[in-house]
C-alpha positions in Angstrom: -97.8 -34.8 -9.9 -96.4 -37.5 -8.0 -92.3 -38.0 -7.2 -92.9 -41.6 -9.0 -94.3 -39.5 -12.4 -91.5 -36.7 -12.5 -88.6 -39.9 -11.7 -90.6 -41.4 -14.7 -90.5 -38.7 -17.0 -86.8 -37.6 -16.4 -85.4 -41.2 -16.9 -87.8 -41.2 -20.2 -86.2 -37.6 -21.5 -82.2 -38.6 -20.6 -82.6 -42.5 -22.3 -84.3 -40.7 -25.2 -81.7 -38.1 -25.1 -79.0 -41.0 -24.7 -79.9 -42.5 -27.3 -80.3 -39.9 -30.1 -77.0 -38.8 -29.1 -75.3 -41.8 -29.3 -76.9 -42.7 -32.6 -74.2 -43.9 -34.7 -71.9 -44.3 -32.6 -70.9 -48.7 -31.8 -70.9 -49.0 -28.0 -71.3 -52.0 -25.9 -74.5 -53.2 -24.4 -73.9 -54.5 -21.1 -76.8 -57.2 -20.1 -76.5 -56.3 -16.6 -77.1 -52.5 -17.1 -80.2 -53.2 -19.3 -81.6 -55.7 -16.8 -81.1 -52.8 -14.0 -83.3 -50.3 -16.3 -86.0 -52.9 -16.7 -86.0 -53.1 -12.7 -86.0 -49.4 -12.2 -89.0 -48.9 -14.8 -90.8 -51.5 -13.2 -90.3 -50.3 -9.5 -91.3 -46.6 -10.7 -94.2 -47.8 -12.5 -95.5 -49.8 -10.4 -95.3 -47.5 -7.8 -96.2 -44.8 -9.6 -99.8 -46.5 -9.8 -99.2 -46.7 -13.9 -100.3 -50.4 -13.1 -103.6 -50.4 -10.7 
């Protein structure tokens, strides 16, 4: 495995973990934040060679 597919699968398993345990609960979504997570995906995947 390469360092891009273990970063992968640990941000997968905590946002998944995140998000069950905040199910319920009213937070806010900060735009900014979710934009940053889009950019981090992309630069993992892409680097990752997910996209070749």
């Amino acid at each position: 495995m390469d360092i891009w597919h273990i970063l992968a699968i640990i941000l997968f398993t905590t946002q998944i973990v995140s998000g069950i345990l905040l199910h319920g609960n009213t937070i806010e979504i900060n735009f900014l934040i979710k934009i940053f997570w889009v950019i981090i995906w992309n630069v993992i995947l892409y680097n990752g060679g997910f996209w070749t």
